[in-house]
N, CA, C and O atoms as a MOPAC input file, in Angstrom:
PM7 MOZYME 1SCF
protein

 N      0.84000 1    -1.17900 1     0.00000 1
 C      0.00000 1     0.00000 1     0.00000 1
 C      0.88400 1     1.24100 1     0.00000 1
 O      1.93000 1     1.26400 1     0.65000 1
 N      0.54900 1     2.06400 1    -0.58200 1
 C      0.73700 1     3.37300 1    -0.69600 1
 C      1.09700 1     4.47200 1     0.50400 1
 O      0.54300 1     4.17600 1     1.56300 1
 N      1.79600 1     5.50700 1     0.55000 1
 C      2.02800 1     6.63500 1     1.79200 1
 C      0.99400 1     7.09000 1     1.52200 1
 O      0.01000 1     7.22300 1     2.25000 1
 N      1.21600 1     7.52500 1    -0.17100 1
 C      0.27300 1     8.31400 1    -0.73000 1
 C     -1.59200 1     8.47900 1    -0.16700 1
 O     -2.41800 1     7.58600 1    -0.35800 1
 N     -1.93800 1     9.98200 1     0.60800 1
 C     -2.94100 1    10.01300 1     1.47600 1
 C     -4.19700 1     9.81500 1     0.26300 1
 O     -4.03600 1    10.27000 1    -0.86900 1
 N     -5.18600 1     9.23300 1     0.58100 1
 C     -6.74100 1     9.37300 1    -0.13000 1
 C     -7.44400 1     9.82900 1    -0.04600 1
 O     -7.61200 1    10.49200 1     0.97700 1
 N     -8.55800 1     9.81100 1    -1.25500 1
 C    -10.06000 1    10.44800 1    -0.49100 1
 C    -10.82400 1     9.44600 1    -1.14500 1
 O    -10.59300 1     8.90300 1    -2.22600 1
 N    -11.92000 1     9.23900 1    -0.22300 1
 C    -13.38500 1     8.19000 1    -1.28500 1
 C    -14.15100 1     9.52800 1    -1.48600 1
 O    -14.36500 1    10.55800 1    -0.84700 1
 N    -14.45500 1     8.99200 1    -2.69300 1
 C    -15.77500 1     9.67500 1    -3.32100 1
 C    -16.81300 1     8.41600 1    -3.73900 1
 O    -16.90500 1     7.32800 1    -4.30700 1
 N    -17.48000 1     9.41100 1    -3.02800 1
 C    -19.14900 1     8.32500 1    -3.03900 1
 C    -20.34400 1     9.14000 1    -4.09200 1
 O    -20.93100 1    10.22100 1    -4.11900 1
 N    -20.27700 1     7.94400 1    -4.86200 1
 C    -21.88700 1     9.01600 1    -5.81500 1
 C    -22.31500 1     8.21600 1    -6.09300 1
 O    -22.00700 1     7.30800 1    -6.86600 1
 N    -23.45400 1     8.50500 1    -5.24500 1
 C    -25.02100 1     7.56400 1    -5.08300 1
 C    -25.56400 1     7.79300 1    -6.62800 1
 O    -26.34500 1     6.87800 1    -6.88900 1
 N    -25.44500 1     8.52100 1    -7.51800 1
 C    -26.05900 1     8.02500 1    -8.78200 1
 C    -25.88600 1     6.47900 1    -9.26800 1
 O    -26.85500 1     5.87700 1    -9.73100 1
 N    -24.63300 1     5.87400 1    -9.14500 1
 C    -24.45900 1     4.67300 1    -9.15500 1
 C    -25.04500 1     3.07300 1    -8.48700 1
 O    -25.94600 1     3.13700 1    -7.65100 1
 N    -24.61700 1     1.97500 1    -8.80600 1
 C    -25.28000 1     1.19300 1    -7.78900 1
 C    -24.71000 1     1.31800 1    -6.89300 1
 O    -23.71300 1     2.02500 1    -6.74000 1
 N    -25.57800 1     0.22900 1    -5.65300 1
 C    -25.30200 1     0.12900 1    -4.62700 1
 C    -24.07200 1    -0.96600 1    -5.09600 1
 O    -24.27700 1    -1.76500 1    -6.01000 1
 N    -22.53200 1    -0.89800 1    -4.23000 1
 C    -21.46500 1    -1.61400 1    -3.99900 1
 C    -20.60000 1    -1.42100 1    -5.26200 1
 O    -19.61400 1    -2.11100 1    -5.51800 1
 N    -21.21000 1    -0.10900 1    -6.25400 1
 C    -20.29100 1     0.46500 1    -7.19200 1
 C    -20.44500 1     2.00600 1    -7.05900 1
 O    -20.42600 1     2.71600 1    -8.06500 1
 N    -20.64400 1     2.67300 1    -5.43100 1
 C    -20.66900 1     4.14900 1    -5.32000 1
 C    -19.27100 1     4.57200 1    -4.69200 1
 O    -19.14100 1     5.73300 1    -4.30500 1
 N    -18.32300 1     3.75900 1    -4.59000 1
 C    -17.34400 1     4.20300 1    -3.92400 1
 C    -15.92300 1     4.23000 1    -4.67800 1
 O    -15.33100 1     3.21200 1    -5.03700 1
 N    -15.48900 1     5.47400 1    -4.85500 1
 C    -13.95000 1     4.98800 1    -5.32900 1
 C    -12.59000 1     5.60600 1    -4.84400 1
 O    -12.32000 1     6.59600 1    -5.52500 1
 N    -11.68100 1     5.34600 1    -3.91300 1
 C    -10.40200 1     5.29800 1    -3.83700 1
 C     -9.59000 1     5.78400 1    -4.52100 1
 O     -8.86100 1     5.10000 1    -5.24000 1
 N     -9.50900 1     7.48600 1    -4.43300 1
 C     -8.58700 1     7.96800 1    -5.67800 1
 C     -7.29900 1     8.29100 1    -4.59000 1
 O     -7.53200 1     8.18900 1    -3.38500 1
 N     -5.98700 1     8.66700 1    -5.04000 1
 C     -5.31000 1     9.59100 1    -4.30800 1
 C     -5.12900 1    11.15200 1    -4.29500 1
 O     -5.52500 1    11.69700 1    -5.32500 1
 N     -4.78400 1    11.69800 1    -3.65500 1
 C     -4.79000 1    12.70700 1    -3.38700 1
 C     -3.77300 1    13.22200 1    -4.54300 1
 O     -2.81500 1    12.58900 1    -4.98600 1
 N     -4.23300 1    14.60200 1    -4.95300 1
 C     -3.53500 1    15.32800 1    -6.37100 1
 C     -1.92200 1    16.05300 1    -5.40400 1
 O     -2.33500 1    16.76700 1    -4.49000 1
 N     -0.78100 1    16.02100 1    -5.42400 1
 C      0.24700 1    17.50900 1    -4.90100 1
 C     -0.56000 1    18.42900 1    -4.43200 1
 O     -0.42200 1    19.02300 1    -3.36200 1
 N     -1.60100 1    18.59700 1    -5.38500 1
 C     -1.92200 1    20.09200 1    -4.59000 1
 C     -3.13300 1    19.79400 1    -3.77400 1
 O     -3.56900 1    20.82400 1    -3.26000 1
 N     -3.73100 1    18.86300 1    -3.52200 1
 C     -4.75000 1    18.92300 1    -2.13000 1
 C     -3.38000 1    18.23100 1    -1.32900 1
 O     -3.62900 1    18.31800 1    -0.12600 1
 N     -2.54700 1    17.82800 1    -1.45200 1
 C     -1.56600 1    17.69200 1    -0.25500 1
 C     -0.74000 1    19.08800 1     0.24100 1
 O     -0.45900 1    19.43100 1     1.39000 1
 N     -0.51200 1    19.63200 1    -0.78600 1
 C      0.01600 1    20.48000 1    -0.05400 1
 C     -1.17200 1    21.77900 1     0.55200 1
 O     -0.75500 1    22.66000 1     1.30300 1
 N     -2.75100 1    21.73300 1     0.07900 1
 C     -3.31600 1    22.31500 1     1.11000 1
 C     -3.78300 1    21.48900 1     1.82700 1
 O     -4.88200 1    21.99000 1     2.06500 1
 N     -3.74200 1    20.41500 1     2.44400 1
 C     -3.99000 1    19.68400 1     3.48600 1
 C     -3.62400 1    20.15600 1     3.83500 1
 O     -4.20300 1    21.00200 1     4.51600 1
 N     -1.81400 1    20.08900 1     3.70300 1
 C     -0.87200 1    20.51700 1     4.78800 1
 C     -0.76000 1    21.98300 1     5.33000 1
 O     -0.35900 1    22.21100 1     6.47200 1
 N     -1.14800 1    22.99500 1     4.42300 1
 C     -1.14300 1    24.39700 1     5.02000 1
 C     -2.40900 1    24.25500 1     5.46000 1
 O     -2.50300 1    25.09100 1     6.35800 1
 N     -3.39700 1    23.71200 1     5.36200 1
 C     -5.01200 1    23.97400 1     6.25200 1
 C     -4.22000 1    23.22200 1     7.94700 1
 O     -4.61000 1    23.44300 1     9.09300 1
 N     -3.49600 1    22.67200 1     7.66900 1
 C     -2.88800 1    22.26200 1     9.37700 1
 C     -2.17000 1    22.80200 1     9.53000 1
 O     -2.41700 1    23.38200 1    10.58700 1
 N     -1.27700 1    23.09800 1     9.17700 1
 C     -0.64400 1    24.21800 1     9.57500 1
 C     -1.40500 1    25.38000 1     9.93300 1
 O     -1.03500 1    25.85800 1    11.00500 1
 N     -2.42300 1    26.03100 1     9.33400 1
 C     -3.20000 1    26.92600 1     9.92900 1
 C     -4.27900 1    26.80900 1    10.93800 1
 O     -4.76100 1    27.74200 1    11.58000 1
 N     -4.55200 1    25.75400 1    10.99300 1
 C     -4.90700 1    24.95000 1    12.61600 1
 C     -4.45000 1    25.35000 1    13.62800 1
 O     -4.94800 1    26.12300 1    14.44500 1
 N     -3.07400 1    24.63400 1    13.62800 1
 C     -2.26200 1    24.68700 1    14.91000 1
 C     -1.96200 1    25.85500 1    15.34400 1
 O     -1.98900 1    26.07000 1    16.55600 1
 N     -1.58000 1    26.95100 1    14.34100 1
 C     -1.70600 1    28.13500 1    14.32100 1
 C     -2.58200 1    28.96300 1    15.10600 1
 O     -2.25000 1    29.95500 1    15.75600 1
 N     -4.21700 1    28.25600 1    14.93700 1
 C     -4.91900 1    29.24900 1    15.33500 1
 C     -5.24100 1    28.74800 1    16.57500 1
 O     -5.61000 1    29.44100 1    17.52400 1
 N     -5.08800 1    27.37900 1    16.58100 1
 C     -5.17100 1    26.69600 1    18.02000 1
 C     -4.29300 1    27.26000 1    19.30700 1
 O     -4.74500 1    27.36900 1    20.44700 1
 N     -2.58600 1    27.68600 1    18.78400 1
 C     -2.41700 1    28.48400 1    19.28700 1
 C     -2.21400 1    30.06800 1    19.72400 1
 O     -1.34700 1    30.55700 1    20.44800 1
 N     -3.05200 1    30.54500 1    19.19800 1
 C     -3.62000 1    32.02100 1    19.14700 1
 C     -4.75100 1    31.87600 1    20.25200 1
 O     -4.81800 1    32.49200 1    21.31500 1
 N     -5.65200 1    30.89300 1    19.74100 1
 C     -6.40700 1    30.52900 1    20.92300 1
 C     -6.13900 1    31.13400 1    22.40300 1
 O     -6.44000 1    32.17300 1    22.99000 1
 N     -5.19600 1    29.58600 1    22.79800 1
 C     -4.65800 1    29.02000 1    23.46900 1
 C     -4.16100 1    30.65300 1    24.54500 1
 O     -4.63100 1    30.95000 1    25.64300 1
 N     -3.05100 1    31.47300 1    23.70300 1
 C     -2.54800 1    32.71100 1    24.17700 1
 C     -3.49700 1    33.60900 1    24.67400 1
 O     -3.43800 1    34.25900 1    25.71800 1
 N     -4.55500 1    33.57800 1    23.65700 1
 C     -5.99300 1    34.46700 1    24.13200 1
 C     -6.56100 1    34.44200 1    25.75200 1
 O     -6.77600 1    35.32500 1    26.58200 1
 N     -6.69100 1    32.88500 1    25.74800 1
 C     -7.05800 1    32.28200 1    26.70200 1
 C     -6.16300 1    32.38400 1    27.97000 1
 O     -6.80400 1    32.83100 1    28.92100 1
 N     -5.47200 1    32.23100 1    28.12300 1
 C     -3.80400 1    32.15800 1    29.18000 1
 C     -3.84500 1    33.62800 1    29.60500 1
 O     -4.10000 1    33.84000 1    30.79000 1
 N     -3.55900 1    35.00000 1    28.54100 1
 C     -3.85300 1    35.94800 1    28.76200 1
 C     -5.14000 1    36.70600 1    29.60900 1
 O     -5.04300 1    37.54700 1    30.50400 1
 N     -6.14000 1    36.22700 1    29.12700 1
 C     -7.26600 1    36.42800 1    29.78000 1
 C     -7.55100 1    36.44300 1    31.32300 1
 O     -7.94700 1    37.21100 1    32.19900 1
 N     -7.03500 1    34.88600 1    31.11300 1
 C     -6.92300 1    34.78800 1    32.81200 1
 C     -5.95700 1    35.20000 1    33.54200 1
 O     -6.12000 1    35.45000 1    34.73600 1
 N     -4.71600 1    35.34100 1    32.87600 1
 C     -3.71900 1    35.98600 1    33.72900 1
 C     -4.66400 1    37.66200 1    34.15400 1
 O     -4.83200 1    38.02400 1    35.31900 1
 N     -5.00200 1    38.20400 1    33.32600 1
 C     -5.36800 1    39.61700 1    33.73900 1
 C     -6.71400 1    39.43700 1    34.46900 1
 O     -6.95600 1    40.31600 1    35.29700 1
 N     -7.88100 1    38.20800 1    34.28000 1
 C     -8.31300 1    38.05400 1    35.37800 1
 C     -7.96900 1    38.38000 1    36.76900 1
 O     -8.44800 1    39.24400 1    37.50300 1
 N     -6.48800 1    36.99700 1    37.11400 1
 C     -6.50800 1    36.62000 1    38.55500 1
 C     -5.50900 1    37.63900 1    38.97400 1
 O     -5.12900 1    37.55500 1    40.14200 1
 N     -4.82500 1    38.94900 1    37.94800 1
 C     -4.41900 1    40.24800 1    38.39300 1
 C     -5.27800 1    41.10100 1    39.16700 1
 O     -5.00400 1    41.51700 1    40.29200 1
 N     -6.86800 1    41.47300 1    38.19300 1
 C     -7.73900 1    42.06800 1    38.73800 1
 C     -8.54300 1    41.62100 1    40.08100 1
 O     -9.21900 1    42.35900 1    40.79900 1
 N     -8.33800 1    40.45000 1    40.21600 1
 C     -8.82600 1    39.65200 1    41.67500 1
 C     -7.48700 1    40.18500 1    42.55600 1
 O     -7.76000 1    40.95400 1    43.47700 1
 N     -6.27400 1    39.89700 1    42.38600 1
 C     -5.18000 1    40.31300 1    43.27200 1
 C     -5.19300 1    41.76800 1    43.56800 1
 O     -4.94800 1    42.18600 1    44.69900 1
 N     -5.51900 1    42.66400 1    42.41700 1
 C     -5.92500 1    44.12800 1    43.11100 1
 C     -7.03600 1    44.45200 1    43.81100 1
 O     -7.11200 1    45.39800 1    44.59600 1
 N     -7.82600 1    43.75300 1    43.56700 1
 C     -9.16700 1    44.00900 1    44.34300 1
 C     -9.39300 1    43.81500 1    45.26500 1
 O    -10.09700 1    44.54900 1    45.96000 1
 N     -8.52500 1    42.00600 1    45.88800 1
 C     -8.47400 1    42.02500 1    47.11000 1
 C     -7.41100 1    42.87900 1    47.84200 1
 O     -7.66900 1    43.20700 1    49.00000 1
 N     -6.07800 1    43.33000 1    47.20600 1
 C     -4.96700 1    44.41100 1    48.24600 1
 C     -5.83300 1    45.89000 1    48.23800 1
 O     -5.11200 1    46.86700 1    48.43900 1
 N     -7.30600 1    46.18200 1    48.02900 1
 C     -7.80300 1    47.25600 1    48.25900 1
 C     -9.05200 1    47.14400 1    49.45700 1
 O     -9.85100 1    47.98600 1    49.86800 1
 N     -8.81300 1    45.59300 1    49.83800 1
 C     -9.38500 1    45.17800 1    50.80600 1
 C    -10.78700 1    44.33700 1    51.16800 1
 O    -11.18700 1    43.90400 1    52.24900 1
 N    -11.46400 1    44.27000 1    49.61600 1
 C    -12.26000 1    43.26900 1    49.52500 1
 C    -11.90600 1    41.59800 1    49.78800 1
 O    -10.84200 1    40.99700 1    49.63500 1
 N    -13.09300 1    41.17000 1    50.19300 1
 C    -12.76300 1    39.84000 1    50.38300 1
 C    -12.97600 1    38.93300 1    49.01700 1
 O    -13.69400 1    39.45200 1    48.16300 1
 N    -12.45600 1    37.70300 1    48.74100 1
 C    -11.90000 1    37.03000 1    47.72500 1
 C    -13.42700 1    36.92700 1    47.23100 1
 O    -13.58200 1    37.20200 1    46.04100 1
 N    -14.60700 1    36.56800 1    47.97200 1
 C    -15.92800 1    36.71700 1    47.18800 1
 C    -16.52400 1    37.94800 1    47.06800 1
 O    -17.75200 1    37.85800 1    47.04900 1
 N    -16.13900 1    38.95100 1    46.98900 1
 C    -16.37100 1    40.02400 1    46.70300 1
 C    -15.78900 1    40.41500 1    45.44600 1
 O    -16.48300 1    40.73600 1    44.48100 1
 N    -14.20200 1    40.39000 1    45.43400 1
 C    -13.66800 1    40.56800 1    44.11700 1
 C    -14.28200 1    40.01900 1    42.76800 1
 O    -14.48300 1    40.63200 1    41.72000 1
 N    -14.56100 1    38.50100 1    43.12600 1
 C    -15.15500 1    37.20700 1    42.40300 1
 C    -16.32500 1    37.65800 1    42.17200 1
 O    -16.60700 1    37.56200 1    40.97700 1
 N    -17.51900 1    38.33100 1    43.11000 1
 C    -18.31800 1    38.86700 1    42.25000 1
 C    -18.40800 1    40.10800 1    41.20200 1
 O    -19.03500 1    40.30200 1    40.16000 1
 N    -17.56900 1    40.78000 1    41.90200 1
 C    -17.13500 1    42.11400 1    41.10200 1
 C    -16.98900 1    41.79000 1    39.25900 1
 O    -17.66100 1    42.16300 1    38.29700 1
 N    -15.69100 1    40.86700 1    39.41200 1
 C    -15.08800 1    40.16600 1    37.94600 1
 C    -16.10800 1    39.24300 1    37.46700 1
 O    -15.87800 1    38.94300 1    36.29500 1
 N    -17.48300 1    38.50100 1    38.08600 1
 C    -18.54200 1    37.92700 1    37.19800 1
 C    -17.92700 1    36.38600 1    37.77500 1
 O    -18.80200 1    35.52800 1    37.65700 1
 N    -17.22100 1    36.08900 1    38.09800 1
 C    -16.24300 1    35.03000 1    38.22800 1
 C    -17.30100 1    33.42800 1    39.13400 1
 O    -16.72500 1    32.36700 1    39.37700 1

């Protein structure tokens, strides 16, 4: 068998147990496979930073809120938390 990645294509115009066929993939849906993952991971981590960030400036705004003397459920309601 082949490295070479596939796709089935199915077309129901046909019979049943002759709708399926096993082609390979052309260079160029491989190489946008490969940049559509690459732009994945990418955005997965953009995400990811969004997220991390967020909460860091969250549990900042909880740390100032309580050194101004609120209590930790007070801050927590303040921030929606």
């Amino acid at each position: 068998m082949s490295d070479t990645p596939v796709k089935v294509i199915v077309d129901l115009s046909k019979p049943a147990g002759q709708r399926q066929s096993i082609v390979p993939l052309t260079a160029e849906e491989i190489s946008q496979r490969e940049a559509d993952i690459l732009q994945a991971v990418q955005e997965q981590a953009e995400r990811e930073a969004a997220e991390e960030a967020k909460a860091e400036a969250k549990a900042s705004a909880l740390a100032k809120l309580e050194a101004l003397g609120l209590s930790e459920a007070e801050a927590q309601a303040i921030l929606g938390a």
